[in-house]
C-alpha positions as CSV (number, residue, x, y, z in Angstrom):
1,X,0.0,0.0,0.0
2,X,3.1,2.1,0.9
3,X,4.6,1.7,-2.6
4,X,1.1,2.5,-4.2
5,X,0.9,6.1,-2.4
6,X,4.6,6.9,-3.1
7,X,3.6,5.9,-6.5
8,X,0.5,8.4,-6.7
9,X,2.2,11.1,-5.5
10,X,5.3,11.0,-7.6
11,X,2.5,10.5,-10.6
12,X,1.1,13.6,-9.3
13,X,4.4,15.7,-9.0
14,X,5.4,14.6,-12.2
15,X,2.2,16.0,-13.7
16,X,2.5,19.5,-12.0
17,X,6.1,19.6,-12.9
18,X,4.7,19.4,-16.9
19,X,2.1,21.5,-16.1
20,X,4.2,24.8,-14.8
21,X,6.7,24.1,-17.9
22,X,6.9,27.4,-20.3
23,X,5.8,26.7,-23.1
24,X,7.9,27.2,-26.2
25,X,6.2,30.6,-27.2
26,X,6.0,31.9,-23.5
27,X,10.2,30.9,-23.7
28,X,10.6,32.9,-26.6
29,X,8.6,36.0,-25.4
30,X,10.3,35.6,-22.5
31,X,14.2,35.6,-23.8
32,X,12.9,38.9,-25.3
33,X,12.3,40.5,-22.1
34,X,15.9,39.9,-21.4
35,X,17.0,42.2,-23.8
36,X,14.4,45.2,-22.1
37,X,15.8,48.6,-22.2
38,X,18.4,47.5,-24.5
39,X,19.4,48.4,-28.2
40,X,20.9,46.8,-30.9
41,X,22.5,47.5,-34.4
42,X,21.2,45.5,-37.0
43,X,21.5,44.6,-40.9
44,X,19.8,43.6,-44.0
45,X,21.3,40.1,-44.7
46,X,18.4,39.0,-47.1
47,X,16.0,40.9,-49.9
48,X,16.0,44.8,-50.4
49,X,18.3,46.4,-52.5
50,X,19.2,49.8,-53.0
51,X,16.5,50.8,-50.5
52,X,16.5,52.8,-47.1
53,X,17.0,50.0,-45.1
54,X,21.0,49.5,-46.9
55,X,21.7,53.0,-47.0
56,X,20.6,53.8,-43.5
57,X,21.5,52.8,-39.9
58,X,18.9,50.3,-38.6
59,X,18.6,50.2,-34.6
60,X,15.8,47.8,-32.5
61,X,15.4,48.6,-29.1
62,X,13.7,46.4,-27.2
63,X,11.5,49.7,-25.0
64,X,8.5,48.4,-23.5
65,X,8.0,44.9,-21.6
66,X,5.0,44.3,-20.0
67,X,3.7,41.2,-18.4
68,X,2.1,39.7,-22.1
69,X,3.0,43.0,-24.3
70,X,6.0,43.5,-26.0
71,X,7.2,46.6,-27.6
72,X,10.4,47.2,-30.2
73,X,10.6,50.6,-32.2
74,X,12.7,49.8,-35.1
75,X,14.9,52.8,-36.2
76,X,15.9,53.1,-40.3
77,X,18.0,55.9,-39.7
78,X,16.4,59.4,-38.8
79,X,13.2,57.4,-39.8
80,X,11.4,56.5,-36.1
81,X,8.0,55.6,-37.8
82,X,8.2,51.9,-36.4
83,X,7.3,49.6,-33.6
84,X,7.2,46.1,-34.2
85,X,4.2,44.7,-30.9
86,X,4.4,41.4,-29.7
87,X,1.4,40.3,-27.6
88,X,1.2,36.6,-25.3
89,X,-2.0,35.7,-25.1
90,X,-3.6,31.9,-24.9
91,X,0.3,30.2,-26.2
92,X,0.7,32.4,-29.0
93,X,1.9,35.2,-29.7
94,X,0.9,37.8,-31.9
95,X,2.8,40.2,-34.4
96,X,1.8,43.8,-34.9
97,X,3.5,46.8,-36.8
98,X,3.0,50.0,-35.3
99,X,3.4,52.9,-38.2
100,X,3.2,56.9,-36.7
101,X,4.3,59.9,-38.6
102,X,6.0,62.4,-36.8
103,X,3.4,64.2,-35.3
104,X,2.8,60.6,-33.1
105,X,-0.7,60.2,-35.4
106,X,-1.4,56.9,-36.9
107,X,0.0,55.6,-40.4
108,X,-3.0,54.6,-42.5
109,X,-0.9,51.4,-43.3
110,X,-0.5,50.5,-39.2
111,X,-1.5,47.7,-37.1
112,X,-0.8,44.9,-39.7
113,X,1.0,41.9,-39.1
114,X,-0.4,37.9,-37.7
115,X,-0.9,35.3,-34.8
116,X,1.4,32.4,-34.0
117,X,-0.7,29.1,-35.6
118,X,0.8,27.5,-32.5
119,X,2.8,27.6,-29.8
120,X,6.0,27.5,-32.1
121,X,9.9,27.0,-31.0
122,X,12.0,28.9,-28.3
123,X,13.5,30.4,-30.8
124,X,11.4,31.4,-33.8
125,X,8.1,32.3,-33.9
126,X,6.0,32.3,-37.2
127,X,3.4,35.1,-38.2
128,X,1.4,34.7,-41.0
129,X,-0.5,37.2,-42.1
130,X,-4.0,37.7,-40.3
131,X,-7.4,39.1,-42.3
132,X,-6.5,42.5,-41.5
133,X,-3.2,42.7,-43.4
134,X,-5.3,41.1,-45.9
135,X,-8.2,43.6,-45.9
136,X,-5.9,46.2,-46.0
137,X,-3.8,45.4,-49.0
138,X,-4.8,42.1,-51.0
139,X,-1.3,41.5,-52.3
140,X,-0.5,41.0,-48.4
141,X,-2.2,37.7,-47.8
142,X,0.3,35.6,-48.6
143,X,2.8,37.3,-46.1
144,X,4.7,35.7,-43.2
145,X,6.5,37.1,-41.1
146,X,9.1,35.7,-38.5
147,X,11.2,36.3,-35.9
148,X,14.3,34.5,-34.2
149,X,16.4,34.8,-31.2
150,X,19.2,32.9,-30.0
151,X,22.4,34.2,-27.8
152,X,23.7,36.0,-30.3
153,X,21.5,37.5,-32.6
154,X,17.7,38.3,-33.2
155,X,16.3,38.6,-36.8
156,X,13.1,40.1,-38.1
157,X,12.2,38.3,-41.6
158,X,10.0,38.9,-43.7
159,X,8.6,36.3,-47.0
160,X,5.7,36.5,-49.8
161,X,4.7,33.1,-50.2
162,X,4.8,32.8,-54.0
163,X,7.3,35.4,-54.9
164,X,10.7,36.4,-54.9
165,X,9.9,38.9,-52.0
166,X,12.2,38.2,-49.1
167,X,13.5,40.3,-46.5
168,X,16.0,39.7,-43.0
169,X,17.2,42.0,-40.8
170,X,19.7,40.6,-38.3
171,X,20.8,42.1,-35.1
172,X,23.4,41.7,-32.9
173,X,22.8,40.5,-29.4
174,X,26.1,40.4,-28.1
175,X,26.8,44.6,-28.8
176,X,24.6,47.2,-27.1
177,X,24.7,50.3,-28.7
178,X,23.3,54.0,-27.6
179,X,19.5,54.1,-27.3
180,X,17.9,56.1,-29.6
181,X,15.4,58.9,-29.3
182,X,11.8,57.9,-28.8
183,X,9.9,56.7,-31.7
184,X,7.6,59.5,-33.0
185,X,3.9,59.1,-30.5
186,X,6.1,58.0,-27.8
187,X,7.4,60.7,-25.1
188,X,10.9,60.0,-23.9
């Protein structure tokens, strides 16, 4: 009877030792928070061209952490239009894109982006595009967005199922730089 009790009751740790393990996407959110208050200097290393984001200085600073609410302008140069908003809620984890123009006011292309279809890896997250991006640009539904972090370096990406469009920012994790000015809505 002794044996059987012991037995039960390691059943019953073991089962409560599964049930408070993070989940993959919580993990991921969470080595995110790590990098709070921090900045980092990134690169394109896939996609875009001659554009603004290969002539210009591109900066992520990792601003706002909340409990389930993440928030990371994105600087391309003097350009502080961007915040890339992750959101935990229910295992997944939803990608939103924040556009202002200087005077803080909303972007009329803003709020776009997707949900997690699950709970993901630790280290990437997949976001494809939700009916919203769709609705507000057709051409957008084939969009997926994702994100990776590892020690040493965190990448936005960026694909068009279908086409050639492909885009990668990586970042460096392992050099802080100087944290930018606010993003334009945000006071300092």
């Amino acid at each position: 009877m002794r044996s059987l009790v012991v037995s039960a009751l390691f059943l019953c740790s073991s089962a409560l030792s599964v049930a408070y393990a993070q989940s993959d996407a919580r993990q991921f959110f969470d080595k995110i928070k790590q990098h709070c208050d921090k900045s980092y200097e990134g690169k394109v290393t896939a996609g875009a061209g001659n554009d603004d984001f290969s002539k210009n200085r591109l900066v992520m600073h990792v601003r706002s952490c909340e409990e389930n609410r993440i928030r990371i302008p994105f600087f391309v140069g003097d350009d502080r239009s961007r915040t890339w908003v992750l959101t935990f809620e229910d295992d997944r984890i939803q990608l939103k894109h924040d556009h202002r123009h200087e005077d803080g006011s909303e972007d009329k292309v803003t709020q776009y982006g997707g949900l997690t279809p699950n709970a993901g890896l630790e280290n990437i997250q997949m976001f494809p595009a939700d009916e919203y991006t769709r609705s507000l640009y057709p051409h957008t539904a084939n969009n997926v967005w994702w994100i990776t972090i590892n020690e040493d370096e965190f990448t936005y990406n960026l694909r068009r199922i279908g086409s050639e469009r492909v885009f990668t920012v990586t970042f460096d994790l392992k050099n802080q730089v100087e944290t930018p000015q606010a993003p334009w809505g945000w006071q300092d």
